[in-house]
Residue, then its C-alpha position, 0 to 999 in steps of 0.5 A: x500500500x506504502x509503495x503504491x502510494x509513493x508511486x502515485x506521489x512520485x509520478x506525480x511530482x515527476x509530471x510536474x511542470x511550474x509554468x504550466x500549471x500555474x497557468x493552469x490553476x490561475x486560469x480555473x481561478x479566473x473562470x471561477x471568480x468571473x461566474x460568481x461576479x456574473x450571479x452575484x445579486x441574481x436568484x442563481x446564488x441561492x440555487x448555487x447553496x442549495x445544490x452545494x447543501x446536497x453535495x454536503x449532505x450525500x458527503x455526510x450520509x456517505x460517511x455515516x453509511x445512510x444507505x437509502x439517503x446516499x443512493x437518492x442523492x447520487x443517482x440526483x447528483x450523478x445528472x449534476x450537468x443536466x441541472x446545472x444547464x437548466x438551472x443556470x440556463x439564463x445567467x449562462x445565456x447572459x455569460x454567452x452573450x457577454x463573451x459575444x459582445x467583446x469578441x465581436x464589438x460592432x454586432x453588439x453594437x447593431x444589435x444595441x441600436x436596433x433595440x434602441x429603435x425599435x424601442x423609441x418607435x413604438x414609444x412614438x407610436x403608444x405617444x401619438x394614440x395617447x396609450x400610456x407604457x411601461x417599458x423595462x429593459x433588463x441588462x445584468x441584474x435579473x429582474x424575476x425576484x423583483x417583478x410579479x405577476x408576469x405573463x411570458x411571452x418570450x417573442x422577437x421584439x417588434x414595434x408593433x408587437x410592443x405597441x399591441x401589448x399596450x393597447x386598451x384592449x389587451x388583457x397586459x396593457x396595465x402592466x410592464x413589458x419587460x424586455x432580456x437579451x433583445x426579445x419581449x419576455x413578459x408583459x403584464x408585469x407588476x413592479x415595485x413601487x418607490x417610496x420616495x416623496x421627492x418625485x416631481x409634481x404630476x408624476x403617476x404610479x408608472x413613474x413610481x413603477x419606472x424608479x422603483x424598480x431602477x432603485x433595485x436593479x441596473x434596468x432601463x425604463x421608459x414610460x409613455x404618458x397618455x395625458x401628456x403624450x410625454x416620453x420619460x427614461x428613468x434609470x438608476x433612479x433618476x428620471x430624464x421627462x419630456x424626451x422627444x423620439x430622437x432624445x429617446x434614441x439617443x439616450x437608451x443608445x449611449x445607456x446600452x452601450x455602457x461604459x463611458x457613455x453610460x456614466x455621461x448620459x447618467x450625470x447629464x440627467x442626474x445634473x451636477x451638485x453645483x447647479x452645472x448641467x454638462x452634457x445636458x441634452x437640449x430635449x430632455x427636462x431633467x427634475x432631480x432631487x439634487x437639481x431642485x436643490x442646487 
């Protein structure tokens, strides 16, 4: 037993390779620590838990010899990549789609702008027939812990679809549609409301909708009023109202692309502290806390 065991060590220290297996175990680390950065904040830590919890438990009735429990574990676990891929199927979607993005920047630029305008033009058109909606554009954070009440639809995102879903006569127009990975995933979406008393005068429960669920996530929301015919983009809590179709373009663009156009558009609504708007756009009537107040 001694010797087969120094055998095994020898062989093992003799197939030993420094730089390679740095690199190695450095890329695993890497992998690891991108896919738990990917769902932090997301239901898929608390699967992860629970999956860890039956993997300690079959530990723990192997040791103890509990016959019945072992075998209904492993024959559970022995599919252990089978559930991964149905459990995790929308945040591996969402790494894919990430990994895509920066392997092939100028798609994902396409595919931002074409949402951005099919988007604006059915806000345009709900505008124009004085039909109030709500709007949300899911990007990292999943938004299924925070929404209620949804209806799936899981259809390619289409102006006349969207317009349709808002219409008086259909059964989802009270309700948000909310929009993952380019196409319509639910319609009849109930969102948090916020608690915040600092809104501006006339604002309705779509707005209260709109920020409240932008306070919770990284989502975008635009909302269509039908008394003022008035388009709103709301994010990361802070609202930008009266946007045209050409401001409204404009605005979700520079916010799906992230980055610095994210962090400019985001300080031209939210204003600056010292009473400044740089960078401000000409069509947008921004009303913030911190702009009342400057």
């Amino acid at each position: 037993m001694i010797e087969t065991l120094w055998s095994l060590l020898v062989d093992q220290v003799a197939g030993f390779d420094p730089v390679r297996d740095t690199i190695d175990i450095a890329l695993v680390a890497l992998g690891v620590y991108w896919l738990l950065i990917l769902i932090r904040g997301t239901r898929a830590v608390q699967i992860l838990v629970g999956l860890l919890l039956l993997i300690g438990t079959s530990l723990v009735s192997h040791a103890f010899e509990l016959t019945t429990v072992e075998w209904i574990l492993d024959n559970f676990l022995s599919s252990a990549v089978l559930i991964i891929i149905v459990l995790f199927q929308t945040d591996i979607r969402r790494a894919l789609a990430r990994v895509g993005r920066g392997v092939f920047p100028s798609v994902a630029k396409q595919e931002e702008t074409q949402l951005a305008e099919e988007v604006a033009r059915a806000a345009q058109a709900l505008a124009q027939k004085r039909v109030g909606a709500l709007i949300v554009l899911e990007r990292e954070t999943h938004l299924s812990d925070l929404i209620e009440a949804g209806t799936a639809i899981d259809a390619a995102l289409k102006r006349d679809l969207l317009v349709s879903l808002f219409m008086p006569q259909s059964p989802l127009h009270d309700g948000a549609a909310v929009i993952s990975a380019g196409r319509i995933a639910q319609a009849g979406c109930i969102l948090p409301l916020t608690l915040r008393e600092d809104l501006p005068e006339g604002v309705g429960t779509r707005h209260r909708a709109a920020v409240g669920i932008t306070e919770e996530s990284d989502a975008v929301v635009i909302v269509v009023s039908e008394e003022t015919q008035a388009l709103s983009v709301v994010v990361g809590g802070v609202m930008a109202r009266s946007l045209d179709g050409a401001g409204l373009r404009e605005v979700l663009r520079d916010v799906l692309a992230g980055g610095e156009s994210e962090r400019r558009v985001m300080a031209a609504i939210a204003g600056t502290r010292d009473g400044r708007a740089a960078g401000r756009s000409e069509r947008a009537s921004v009303e913030t806390p911190q702009a009342g107040r400057a």
